[in-house]
Structures are given as structure tokens and as C-alpha cells.
Wavefront OBJ file of the C-alpha trace (Angstrom):
o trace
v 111.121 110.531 118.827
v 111.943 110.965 122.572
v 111.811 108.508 125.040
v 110.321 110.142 127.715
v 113.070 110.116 130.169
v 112.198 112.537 132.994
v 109.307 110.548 134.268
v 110.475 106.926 133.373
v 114.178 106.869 132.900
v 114.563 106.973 136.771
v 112.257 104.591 137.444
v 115.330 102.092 137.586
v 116.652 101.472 141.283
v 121.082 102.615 140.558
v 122.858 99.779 142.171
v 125.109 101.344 144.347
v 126.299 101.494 147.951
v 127.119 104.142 150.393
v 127.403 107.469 149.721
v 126.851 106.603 145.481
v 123.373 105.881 146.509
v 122.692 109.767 148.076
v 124.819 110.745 145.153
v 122.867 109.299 142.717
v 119.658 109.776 144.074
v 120.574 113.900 144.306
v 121.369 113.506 140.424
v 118.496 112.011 139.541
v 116.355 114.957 142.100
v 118.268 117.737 139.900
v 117.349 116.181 136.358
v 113.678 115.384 137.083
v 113.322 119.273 138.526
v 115.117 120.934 135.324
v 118.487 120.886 136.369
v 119.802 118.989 133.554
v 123.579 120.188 133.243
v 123.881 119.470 136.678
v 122.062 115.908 137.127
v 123.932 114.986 134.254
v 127.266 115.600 135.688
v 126.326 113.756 138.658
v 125.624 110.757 136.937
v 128.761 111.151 134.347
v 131.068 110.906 137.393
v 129.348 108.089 138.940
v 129.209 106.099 134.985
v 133.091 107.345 135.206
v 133.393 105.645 138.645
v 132.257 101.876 137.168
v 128.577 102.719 138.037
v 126.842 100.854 135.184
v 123.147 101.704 135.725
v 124.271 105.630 135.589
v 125.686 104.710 132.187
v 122.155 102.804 131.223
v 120.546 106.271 132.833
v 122.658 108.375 130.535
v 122.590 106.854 127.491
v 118.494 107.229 127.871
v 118.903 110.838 128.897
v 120.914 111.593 125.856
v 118.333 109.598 123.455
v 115.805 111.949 124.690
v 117.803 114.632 123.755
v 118.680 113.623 120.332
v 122.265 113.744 120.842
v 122.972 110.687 118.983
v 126.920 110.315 119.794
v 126.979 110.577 123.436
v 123.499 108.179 123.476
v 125.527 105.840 121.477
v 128.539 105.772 123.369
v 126.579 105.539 126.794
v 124.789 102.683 125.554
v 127.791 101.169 124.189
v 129.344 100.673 127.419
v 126.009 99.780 128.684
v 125.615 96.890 126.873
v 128.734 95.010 127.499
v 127.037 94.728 131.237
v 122.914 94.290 130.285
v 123.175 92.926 126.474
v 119.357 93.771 126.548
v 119.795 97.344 126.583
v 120.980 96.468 122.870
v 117.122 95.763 121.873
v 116.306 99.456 123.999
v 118.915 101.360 121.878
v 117.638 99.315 118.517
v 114.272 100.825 119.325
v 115.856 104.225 119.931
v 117.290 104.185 115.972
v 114.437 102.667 114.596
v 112.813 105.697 115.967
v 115.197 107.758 114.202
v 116.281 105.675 111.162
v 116.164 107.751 107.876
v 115.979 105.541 104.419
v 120.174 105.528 104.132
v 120.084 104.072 107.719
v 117.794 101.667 107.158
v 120.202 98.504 105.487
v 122.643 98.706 108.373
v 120.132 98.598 110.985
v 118.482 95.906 109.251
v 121.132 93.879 108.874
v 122.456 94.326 112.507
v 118.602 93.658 114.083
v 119.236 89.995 111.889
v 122.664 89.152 113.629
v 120.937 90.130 116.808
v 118.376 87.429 115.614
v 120.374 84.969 115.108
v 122.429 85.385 117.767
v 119.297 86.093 120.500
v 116.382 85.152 118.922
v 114.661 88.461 120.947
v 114.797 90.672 118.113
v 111.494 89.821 115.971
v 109.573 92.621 117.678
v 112.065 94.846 116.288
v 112.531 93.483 112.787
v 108.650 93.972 112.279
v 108.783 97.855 113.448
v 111.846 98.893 110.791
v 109.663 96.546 108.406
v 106.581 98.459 108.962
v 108.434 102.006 108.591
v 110.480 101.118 105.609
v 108.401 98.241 104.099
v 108.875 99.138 100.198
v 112.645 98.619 100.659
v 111.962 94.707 102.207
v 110.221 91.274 101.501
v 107.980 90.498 104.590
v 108.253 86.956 103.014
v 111.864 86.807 104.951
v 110.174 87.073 107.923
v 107.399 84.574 107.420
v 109.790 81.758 109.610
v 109.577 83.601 112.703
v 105.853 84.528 112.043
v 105.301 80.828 112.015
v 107.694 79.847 114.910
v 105.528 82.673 116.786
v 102.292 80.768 115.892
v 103.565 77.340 117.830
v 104.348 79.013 120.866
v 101.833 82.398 121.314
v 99.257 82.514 118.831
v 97.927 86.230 119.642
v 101.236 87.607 119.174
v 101.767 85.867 115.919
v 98.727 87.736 114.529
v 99.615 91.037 115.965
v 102.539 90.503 114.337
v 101.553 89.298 110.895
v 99.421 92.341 110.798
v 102.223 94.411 110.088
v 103.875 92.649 107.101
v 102.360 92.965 103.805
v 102.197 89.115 103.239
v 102.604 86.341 105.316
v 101.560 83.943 102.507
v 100.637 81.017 103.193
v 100.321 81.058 106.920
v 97.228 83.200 106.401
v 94.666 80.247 106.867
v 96.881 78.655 110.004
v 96.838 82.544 111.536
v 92.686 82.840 111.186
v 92.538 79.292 112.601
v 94.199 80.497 115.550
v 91.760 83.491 115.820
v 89.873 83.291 119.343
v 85.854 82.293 118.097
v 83.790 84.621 119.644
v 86.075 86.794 121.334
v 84.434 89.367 123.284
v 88.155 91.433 123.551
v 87.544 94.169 121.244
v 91.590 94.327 120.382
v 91.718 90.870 119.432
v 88.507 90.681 117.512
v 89.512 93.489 115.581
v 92.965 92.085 114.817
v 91.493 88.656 113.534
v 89.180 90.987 111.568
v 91.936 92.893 110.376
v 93.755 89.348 109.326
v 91.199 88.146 107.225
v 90.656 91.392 105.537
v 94.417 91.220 104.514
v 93.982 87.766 103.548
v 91.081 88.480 101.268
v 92.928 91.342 99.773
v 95.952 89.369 98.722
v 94.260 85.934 97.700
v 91.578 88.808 95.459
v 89.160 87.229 97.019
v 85.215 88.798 96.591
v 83.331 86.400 98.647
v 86.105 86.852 101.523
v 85.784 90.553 101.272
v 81.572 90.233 101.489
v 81.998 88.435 104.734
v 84.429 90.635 106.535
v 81.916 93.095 105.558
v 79.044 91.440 107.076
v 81.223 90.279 110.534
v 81.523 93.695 110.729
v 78.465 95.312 109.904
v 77.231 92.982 112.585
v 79.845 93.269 115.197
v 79.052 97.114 114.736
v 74.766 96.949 114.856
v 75.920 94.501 118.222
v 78.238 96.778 119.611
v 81.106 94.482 119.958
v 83.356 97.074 117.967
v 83.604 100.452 118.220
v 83.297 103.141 115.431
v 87.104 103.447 115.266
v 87.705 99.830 115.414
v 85.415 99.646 112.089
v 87.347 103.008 110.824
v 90.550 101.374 111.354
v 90.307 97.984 109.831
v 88.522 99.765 106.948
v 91.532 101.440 106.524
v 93.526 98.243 105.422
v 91.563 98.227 102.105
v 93.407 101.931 101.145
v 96.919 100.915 102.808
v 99.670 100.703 100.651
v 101.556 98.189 102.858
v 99.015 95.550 101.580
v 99.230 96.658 97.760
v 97.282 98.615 95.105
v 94.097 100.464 97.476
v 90.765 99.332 96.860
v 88.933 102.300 97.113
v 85.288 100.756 96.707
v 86.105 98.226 99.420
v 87.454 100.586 101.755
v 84.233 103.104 101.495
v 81.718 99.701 101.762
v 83.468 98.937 104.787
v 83.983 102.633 106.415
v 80.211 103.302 105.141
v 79.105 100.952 107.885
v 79.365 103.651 110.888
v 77.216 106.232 108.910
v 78.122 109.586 110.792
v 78.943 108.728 113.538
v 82.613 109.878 113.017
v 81.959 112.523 111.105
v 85.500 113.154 109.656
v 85.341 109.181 108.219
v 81.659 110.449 106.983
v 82.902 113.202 104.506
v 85.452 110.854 103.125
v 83.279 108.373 102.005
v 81.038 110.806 101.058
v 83.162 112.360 99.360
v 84.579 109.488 97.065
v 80.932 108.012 96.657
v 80.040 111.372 95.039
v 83.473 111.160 92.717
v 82.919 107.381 91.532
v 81.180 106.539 88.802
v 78.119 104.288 88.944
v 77.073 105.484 92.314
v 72.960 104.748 93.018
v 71.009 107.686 93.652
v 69.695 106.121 96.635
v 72.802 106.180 97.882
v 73.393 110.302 97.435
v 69.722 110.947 98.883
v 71.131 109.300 101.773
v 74.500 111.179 101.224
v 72.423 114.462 101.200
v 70.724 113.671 104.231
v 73.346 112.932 106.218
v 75.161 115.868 105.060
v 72.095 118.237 105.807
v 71.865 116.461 108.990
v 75.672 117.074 110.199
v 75.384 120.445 108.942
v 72.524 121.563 110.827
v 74.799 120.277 114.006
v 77.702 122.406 113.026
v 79.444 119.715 111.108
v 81.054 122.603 108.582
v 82.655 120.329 106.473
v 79.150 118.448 105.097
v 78.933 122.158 103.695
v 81.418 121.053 100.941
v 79.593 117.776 100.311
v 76.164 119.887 100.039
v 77.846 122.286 97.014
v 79.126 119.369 95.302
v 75.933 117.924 94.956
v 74.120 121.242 93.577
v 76.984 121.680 91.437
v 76.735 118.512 89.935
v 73.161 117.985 90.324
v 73.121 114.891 92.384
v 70.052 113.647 93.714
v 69.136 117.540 93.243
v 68.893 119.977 90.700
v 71.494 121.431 89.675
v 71.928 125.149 91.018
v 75.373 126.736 91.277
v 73.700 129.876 93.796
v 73.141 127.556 96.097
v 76.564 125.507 95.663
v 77.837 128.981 96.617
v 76.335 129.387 99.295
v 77.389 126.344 100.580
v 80.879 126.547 100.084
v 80.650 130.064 102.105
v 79.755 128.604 104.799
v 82.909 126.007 104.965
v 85.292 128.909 103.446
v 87.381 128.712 106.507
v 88.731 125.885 104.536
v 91.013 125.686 101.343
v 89.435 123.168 99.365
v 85.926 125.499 99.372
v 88.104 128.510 98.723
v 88.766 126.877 95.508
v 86.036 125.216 95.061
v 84.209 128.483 95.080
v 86.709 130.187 93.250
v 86.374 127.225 90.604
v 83.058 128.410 90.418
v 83.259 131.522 89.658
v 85.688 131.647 87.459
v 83.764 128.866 85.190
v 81.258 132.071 84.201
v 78.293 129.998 85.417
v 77.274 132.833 87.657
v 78.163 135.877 85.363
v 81.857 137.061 84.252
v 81.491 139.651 86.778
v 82.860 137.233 89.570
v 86.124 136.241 87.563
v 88.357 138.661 89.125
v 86.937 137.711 92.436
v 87.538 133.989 91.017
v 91.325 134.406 91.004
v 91.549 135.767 94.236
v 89.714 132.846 95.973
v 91.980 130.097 93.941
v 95.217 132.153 95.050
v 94.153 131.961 98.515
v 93.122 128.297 98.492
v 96.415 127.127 96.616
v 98.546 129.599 99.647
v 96.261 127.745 102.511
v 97.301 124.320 101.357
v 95.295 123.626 98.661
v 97.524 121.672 96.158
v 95.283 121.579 93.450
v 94.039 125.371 93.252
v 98.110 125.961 91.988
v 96.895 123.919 89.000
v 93.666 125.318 88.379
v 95.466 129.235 88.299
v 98.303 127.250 86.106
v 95.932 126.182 83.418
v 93.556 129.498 84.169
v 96.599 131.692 83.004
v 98.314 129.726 80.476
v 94.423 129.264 78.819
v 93.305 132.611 79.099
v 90.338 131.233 80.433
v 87.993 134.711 80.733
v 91.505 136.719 81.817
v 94.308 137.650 79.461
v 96.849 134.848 79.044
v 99.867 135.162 81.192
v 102.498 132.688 80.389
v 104.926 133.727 82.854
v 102.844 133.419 86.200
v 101.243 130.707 85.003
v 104.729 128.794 84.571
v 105.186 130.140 88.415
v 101.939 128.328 89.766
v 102.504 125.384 87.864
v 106.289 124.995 89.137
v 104.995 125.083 92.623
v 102.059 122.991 92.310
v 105.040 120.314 90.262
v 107.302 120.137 92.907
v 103.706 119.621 95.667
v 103.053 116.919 93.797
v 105.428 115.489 90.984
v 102.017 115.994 89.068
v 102.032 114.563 84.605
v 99.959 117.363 84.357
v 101.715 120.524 85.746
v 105.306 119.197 84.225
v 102.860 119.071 80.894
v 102.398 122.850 81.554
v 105.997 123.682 82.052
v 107.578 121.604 79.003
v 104.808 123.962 76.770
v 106.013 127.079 78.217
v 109.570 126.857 78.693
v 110.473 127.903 75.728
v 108.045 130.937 76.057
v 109.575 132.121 79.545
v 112.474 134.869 78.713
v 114.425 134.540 82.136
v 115.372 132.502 85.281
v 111.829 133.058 87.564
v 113.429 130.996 90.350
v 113.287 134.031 92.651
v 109.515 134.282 91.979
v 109.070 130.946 92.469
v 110.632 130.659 95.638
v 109.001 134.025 96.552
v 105.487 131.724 95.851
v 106.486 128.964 98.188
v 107.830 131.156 100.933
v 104.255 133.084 100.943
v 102.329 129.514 100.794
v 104.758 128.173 103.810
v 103.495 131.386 105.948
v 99.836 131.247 104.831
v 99.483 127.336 105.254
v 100.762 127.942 109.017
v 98.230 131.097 109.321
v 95.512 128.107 108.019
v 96.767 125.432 110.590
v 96.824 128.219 113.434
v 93.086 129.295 113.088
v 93.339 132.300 111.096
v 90.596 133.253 108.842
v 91.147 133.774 105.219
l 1 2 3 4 5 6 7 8 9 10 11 12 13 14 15 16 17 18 19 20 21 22 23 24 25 26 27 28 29 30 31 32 33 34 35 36 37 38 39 40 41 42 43 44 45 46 47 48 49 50 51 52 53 54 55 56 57 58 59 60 61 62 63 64 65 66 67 68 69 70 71 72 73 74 75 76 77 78 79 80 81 82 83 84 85 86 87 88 89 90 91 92 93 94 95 96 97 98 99 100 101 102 103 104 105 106 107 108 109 110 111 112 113 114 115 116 117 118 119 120 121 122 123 124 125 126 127 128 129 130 131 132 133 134 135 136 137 138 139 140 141 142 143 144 145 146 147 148 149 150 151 152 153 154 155 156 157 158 159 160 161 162 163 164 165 166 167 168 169 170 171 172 173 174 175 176 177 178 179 180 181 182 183 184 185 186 187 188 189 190 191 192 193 194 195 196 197 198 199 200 201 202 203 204 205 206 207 208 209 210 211 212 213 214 215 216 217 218 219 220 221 222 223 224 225 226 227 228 229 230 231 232 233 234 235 236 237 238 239 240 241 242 243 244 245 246 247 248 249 250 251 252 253 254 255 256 257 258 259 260 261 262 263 264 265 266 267 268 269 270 271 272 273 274 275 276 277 278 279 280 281 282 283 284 285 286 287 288 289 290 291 292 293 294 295 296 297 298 299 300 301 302 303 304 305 306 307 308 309 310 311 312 313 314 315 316 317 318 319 320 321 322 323 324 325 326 327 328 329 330 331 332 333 334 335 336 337 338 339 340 341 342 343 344 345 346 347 348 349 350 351 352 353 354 355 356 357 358 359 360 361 362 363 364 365 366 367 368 369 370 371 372 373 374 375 376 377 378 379 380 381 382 383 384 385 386 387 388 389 390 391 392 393 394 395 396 397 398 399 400 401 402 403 404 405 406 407 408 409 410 411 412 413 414 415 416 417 418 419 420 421 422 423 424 425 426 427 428 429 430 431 432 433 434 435 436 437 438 439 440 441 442 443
């Protein structure tokens, strides 16, 4: 992640004297209009010459660039003279911090600490990239030293950690009553959502709902405040998802992001128990968001005809539906699906194999399992061991699925030689397809 240098790296006034200052100034003018071999010599002689904000300049230039040993040697020197410029480069590799990285960086942000007591920020941000490998509960001190001295900050904070158990009640407490600033309503929100979550908590979780529903029908939050805070219920940070909380909560701003819509449509129509009131509403929504060129309540519409929700069941018409959303690979296999169930004739099965292949090379994980099963099975097509130990390799190593490495241990022993060249052939045309899909291009 860059830093942005050429239009705030400069912003910094290079304390110098004399001539260094026209010198400087005409390095900085030769960077910031694309002459970047030539600014940066400028300001390498001047950082040679005891200049230390040309050092601070460099060592941000090269961060931008990604050219991690001369960024880490510029702001080496830079922070024997401004030990902040420690935090800046902390920020840089946290940025840039891969899983190996992560202990040493950790470990150096806590003797920075210690040390400086400025480096909580910091702590939180590796925490919140890498939080499986660490026990928010170590930073629970500093969350409550945060809470004595700036109580807004402590909740943005706590936010970010999986558990701050048991300042949880202390944190709410300190929640503004009434705010009318939609960021800090929707953090408190956020807070007590957590705090329901972890403490398992139904009667918490019904009155987030309702401060919600409310602060939504009074416009006090927006639809993507509601969207995000919803989104807490299906983060992993704060433990096992809770699917059915997350699509009560997202539920509450209807269609109005339409995107939000189809996924809670979407799950509502794959959970059991779901009230048919609720998918006549689910059907009129889609039919409404269609008819405004909403293409993706298409695929909502031919799951209900499919399945016969709140409808009667009529796989023509699921079809049809799914045509008119083909542009994307989860109808292409949908449809496929379809066809090559026989429901519409056997006439279509052919045609069947050529939409799942499509889908499954446009990004559609799950259509490499369908043709897996589809040509191990024999379903309506001859058995084919071979390719089918080809689409289930891929679709394995897409998605580490039981189900596809179920598929391979059964024909292993079947396949007569190494198909690594075909399988690898596979990915490479998927790679170039799935880039044709994210480009525009129609299937």
C-alpha cells in the first residue's frame, strides 16, 4: 500500500538555509512533475549533506515505491533525529506485513509501547489484520487506560478487537445518549452488537435490532451505516457468524441497497423455516428491482420458480429468468444446473455442460463441482473419470472443499497417468476467462 507521496510527502517545509533551500525546493519541483530519478538525487545529496528532513522525504518516497531497503535505511537515519517517524514507518510495514512478519513487528510495536506509550493505534491495526494469530485480551489495559482519559477513542478502538471482556458495560456507559453524530452513534451501536454477540445474549441482540430499525425509519443512520454494523453479526473477528442475526439486522433497509438486498434474499430463500410471508415480500421486491434494471433480482426470481416458493413451481420460467442475469456465472450454472437435471427434456443436456463449463471458467467455484460429480456419475452423459478428476482438482484447490477431495480419493486409483498438465491447462483457461468476466465481456 502506497503512501501517497507526490501530493503529501512535500507538504513538509525542508529546514534548510541558503542555497539548500532553492536546492531542495527544485528537487521537490522535479519529483512532483515526474522527474523522479532526478528529484531523488537532489534530495540524496542534500540527506548526504546532514539534511535530515530530505532523509524523512526519502524514506517516504521510497515507501511509495515499495523499495523496502532503501525506505528502511532512509527512515533509519531519520529516526535517530524525529523518533516519531518510527510510528510513520510502523504504519508503512503494517501496510505491508505478510503472516511471517507479523511476530517481529508485533513484538517491536510492544517495546515501542512500553517505551512511548504512542503506539496503541498501531498495535490495534496489526491486531485487526492478523487477529487469529493474537489475544485482543492483551490489549484490554490500554483499552481501559484509553477509557479514563478519551472515551470516544476507547470505543473506536475496542471495536476492532474481538473481545474487550469485561470493559464492555464501562465502554456502552461511556456511549454519548442521544448522539445525533452519525459516526459515533453507529460505533456505540456497533459496541453493543459485539457485546451481545459475545455475552450470547438474545434480548441484547432484539434491542440493537429495534435502536436500529428506529434510528433507520428516523433517519439518524444511513443505509450503509445499518449495512455495516449488520455486518458484525457475519465477521469472523467476533467469532462463529450468526447468519440469522446478520440478515434480521441487514433486512431492515429493504432495497434500498440493492446489492445488501439479494444477499439477504438470497440466504432467507436457503434457510430453513423461512415464513412465506416473508418470500411474497422477497418476490416483490425482487420483481420490483427487476423491473428497474436490478439484473441480479433475476437470480432470486428463478430460485423461487425452481423451488416453488411462494409460487408454483415452473422450471420455463426459472429459465427464463436466469437468461436474463446470464451475464453472470452463478446463473450460467444455475441454468446449466437446470438443464442438465432433465426437468426440461434430455435434449438440453449437452447444452447443460456447456453452460456449467462456462460458469465454473467465469468464477463460479461451485459449477467445477457440479461437472465433477456430472462426469464421475454419468448423470444423462457417459461417465468420464478422467475429466471429472480434472474439474474436481481445480474446484479442491478453489476451495479445500470435503467434497471434491471425496471425488479425487474415489478416482485416483482409476486415473492411468499424471493429468497435472491438464489441470494446469484448466486453471490457466479459468484465470483468462474470470478476467474476460471482471472486464465486461459477455459469455
Amino acid at each position: 500500500m502506497g503512501l501517497n507521496v507526490r501530493t503529501s510527502i512535500f507538504s513538509l517545509t525542508l529546514v534548510l538555509s541558503g542555497c539548500a533551500v532553492k536546492d531542495a525546493t527544485r528537487s521537490v519541483q522535479q519529483y512532483e512533475q515526474g522527474k523522479l530519478d532526478e528529484g531523488k538525487s537532489a534530495l540524496i545529496q542534500l540527506a548526504n549533506e546532514g539534511y535530515h528532513d530530505a532523509k524523512l522525504s526519502l524514506a517516504r518516497i521510497y515507501a511509495n515505491e515499495m523499495d523496502k531497503k532503501n525506505a528502511t535505511h532512509w527512515y533509519s537515519e531519520s529516526i535517530k533525529i524525529y523518533p516519531l517517524a518510527e510510528l510513520e514507518y510502523f504504519k508503512w510495514r503494517i501496510n505491508n506485513a505478510d503472516i511471517e512478519q507479523a511476530d517481529a513487528l508485533y513484538s517491536s510495536l510492544w517495546l515501542r509501547q512500553n517505551a512511548q506509550g504512542d503506539a496503541f493505534p498501531l498495535l490495534v491495526s496489526l491486531y485487526r489484520k492478523f487477529y487469529e494469530q493474537y489475544d485482543s485480551h492483551e490489549l484490554v489495559p490500554l483499552v481501559n487506560n484509553l477509557l479514563q482519559h478519551n472515551e470516544i477513542d476507547a470505543i473506536r478502538y475496542a471495536i476492532d478487537l474481538s473481545d474487550v471482556t469485561p470493559l464492555y458495560p464501562d465502554l456502552i456507559n461511556a456511549c454519548p445518549i442521544n448522539s445525533n453524530d452519525n459516526l459515533t452513534r453507529s460505533r456505540c451501536l456497533k459496541l453493543e452488537l459485539i457485546h451481545a454477540l459475545k455475552s450470547n445474549d438474545l434480548d441484547l441482540m432484539k434491542d440493537v435490532r429495534n435502536k436500529l430499525l428506529t434510528d433507520y425509519d428516523t433517519n439518524k443512520l444511513s443505509a450503509e451505516s445499518i449495512s455495516n454494523i449488520a455486518n458484525i453479526a457475519k465477521n469472523k473477528r467476533y467469532g462463529a457468524p450468526n447468519i440469522p442475526l446478520y440478515v434480521s439486522l441487514a433486512e431492515i433497509i429493504g432495497t434500498d441497497l440493492p446489492d445488501i438486498w439479494y444477499g439477504v434474499a438470497k440466504r432467507k430463500i436457503q434457510m430453513q423455516g423461512t415464513e412465506e410471508s416473508d418470500l411474497v415480500i422477497i418476490t416483490k421486491q425482487a420483481n420490483t428491482l427487476s423491473n428497474s434494471g436490478y439484473t441480479k433480482a433475476h437470480l432470486i426470481l428463478g430460485q423461487m420458480y425452481l423451488k416453488g416458493l411462494a409460487t408454483s413451481q415452473n422450471y420455463e420460467k426459472a429459465i427464463g429468468q436466469w437468461k436474463e442475469a446470464i451475464e453472470f456465472p452463478e446463473a450460467q450454472r444455475l441454468l446449466g444446473e437446470t438443464y442438465l437435471s432433465g426437468a426440461v427434456g434430455e435434449e438440453h443436456l449437452e447444452e447443460g455442460i456447456k453452460w456449467l463449463l462456462n460458469a465454473a471458467r467465469s468464477g463460479d467455484n461451485k459449477a467445477y463441482l457440479t461437472l465433477a460429480q456430472i462426469f464421475k456419475n454419468g448423470n444423462g452423459i457417459m461417465p468420464e473419470p478422467t475429466t471429472a478428476f480434472i474439474f474436481a482438482s481445480v474446484h479442491f484447490e478453489l476451495s479445500n472443499s470435503l467434497k471434491s477431495k471425496q471425488i479425487l480419493d474415489e478416482l485416483l486409483p482409476k486415473i492411468p497417468s499424471d493429468l497435472s498438465n491438464r489441470i494446469e491447462s484448466e486453471k490457466t483457461v479459468r484465470h483468462l476467462n474470470t478476467q474476460d468476466f471482471r472486464l465486461g465481456a459477455k459469455p
